[in-house]
C-alpha positions as CSV (number, residue, x, y, z in Angstrom):
1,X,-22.1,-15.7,-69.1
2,X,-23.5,-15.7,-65.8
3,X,-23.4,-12.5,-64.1
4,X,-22.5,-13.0,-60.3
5,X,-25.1,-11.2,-58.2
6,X,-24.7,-11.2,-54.0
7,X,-27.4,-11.9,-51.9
8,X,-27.7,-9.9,-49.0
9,X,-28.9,-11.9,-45.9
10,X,-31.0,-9.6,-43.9
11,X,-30.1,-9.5,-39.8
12,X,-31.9,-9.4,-37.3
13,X,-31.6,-6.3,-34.6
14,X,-30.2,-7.7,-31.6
15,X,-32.2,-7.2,-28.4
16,X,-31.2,-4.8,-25.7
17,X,-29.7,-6.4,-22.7
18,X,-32.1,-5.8,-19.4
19,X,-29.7,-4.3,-16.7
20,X,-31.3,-4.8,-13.2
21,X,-31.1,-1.8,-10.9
22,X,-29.2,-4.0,-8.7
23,X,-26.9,-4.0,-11.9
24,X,-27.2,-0.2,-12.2
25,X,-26.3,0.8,-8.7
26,X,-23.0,-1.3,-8.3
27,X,-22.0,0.2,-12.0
28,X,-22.3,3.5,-10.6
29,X,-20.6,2.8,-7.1
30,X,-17.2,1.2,-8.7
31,X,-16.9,4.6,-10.7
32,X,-17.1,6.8,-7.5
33,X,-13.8,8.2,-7.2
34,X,-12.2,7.8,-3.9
35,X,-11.3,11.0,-1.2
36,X,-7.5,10.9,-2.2
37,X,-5.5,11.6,1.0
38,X,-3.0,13.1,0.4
39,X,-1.3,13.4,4.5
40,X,-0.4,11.0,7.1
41,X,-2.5,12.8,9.8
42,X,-5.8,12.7,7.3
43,X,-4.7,8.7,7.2
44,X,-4.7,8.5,10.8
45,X,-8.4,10.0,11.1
46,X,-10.0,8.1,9.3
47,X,-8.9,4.3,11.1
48,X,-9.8,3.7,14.4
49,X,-8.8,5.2,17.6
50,X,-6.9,1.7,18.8
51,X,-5.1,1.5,15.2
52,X,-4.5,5.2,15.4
53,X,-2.9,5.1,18.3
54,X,-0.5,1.6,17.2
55,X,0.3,3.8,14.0
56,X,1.2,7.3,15.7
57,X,3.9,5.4,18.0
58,X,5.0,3.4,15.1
59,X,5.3,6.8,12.9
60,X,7.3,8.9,16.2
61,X,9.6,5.2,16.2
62,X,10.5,5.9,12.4
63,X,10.7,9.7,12.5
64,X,12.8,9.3,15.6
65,X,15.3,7.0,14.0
66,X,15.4,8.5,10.2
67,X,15.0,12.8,11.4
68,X,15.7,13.6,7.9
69,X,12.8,11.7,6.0
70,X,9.9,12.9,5.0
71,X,6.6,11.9,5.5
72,X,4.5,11.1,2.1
73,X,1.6,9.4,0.8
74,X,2.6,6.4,-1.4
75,X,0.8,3.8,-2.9
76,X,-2.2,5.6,-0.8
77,X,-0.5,4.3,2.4
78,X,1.5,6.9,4.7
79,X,5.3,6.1,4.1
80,X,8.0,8.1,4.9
81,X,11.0,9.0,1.7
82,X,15.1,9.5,2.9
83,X,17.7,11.0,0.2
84,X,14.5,10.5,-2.8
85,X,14.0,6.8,-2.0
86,X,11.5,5.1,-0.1
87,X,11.9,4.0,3.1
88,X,8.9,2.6,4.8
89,X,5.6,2.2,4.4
90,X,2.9,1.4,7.5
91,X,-0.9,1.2,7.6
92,X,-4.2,-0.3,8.9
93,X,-5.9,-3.1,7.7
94,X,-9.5,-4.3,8.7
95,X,-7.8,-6.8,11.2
96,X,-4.4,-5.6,12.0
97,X,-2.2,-2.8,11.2
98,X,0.8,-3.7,9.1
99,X,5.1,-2.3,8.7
100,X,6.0,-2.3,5.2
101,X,9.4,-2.1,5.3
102,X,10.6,-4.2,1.7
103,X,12.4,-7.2,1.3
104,X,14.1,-6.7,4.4
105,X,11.7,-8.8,6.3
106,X,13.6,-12.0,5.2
107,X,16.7,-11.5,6.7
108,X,15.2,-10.4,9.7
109,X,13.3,-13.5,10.2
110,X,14.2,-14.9,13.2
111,X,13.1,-11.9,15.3
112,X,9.9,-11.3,14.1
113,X,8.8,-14.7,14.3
114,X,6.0,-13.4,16.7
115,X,4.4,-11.8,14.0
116,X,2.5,-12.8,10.8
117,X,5.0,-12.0,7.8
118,X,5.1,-12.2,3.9
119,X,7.8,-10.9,1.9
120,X,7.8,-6.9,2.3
121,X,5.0,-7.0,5.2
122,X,4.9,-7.5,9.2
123,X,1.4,-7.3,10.4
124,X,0.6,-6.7,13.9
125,X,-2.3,-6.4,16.0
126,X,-3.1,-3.0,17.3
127,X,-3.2,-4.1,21.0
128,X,0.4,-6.1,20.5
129,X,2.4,-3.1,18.4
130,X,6.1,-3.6,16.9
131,X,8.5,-2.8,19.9
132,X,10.4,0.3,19.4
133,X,14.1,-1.5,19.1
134,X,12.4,-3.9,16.3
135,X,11.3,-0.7,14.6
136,X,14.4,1.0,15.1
137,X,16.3,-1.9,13.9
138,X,14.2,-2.6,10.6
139,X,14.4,1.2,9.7
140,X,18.1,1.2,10.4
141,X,18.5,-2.0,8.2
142,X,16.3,-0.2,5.5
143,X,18.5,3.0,5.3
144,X,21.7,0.9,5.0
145,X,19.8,-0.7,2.2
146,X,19.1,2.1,0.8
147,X,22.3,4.0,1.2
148,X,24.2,1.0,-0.8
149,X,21.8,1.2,-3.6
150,X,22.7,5.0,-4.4
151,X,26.4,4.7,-3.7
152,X,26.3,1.4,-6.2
153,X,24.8,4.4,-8.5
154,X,27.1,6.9,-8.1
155,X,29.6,4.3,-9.0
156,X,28.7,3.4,-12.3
């Protein structure tokens, strides 16, 4: 009888993979952690003054037409909360400034064909803000939203 005898195959050490510094750098710049803000006013310091100044009347509009919300940081964008729901959420892009008010947007179509829209967003330029009556009317539309989704819970 044969006895069965196994052959080991010896393996090479694989090399070590040169990293650039290039490499290194952006490695170490994705793991920075970034300055959590954690109010609407630290938001609003850190765009600039024109945006600042589109977002402060848009955020007076909201406050103004929802007195109990609260103002909150969500999704790291300044929003404002009514009865534990969100209501809206607004902020500054590198171009424009934007409403995010949900998927209201749709069925208010027609009067905010003036402005760039996707499904839960209205962007704006700072120099051309949201009128007030088209913010009052979206925030009004959000709430009633918002107030049939918790009375559809209460009744189940």
């Amino acid at each position: 009888m044969r006895s069965k005898t196994t052959v080991k195959a010896k393996t090479k050490p694989r090399p070590k993979r040169k990293v650039s510094a290039r490499a290194k750098v952006s490695a170490s710049a994705k793991t920075k952690p970034k300055p959590t803000i954690k109010t609407i006013d630290q938001y609003l310091a850190a765009v600039s003054s024109d945006k600042r100044v589109a977002l402060q009347k848009l955020r007076r509009t909201i406050k103004a037409v929802a007195p109990r919300a609260e103002e909150c940081i969500s999704y790291q964008l300044p929003a404002f909360r009514l009865d534990g729901r969100m209501l809206v959420w607004f902020g500054a892009g590198a171009n424009h400034c934007a409403l995010y008010p949900g998927g209201i947007v749709k069925a208010l179509a027609r009067e905010l064909m003036a402005y760039k829209t996707s499904k839960g967003t209205i962007r704006f330029q700072p120099d051309n803000p949201l009128p007030a009556a088209l913010v009052r009317k979206l925030v009004k539309a959000r709430m009633a939203v918002n107030a049939a989704q918790l009375r559809q819970a209460a009744g189940r």
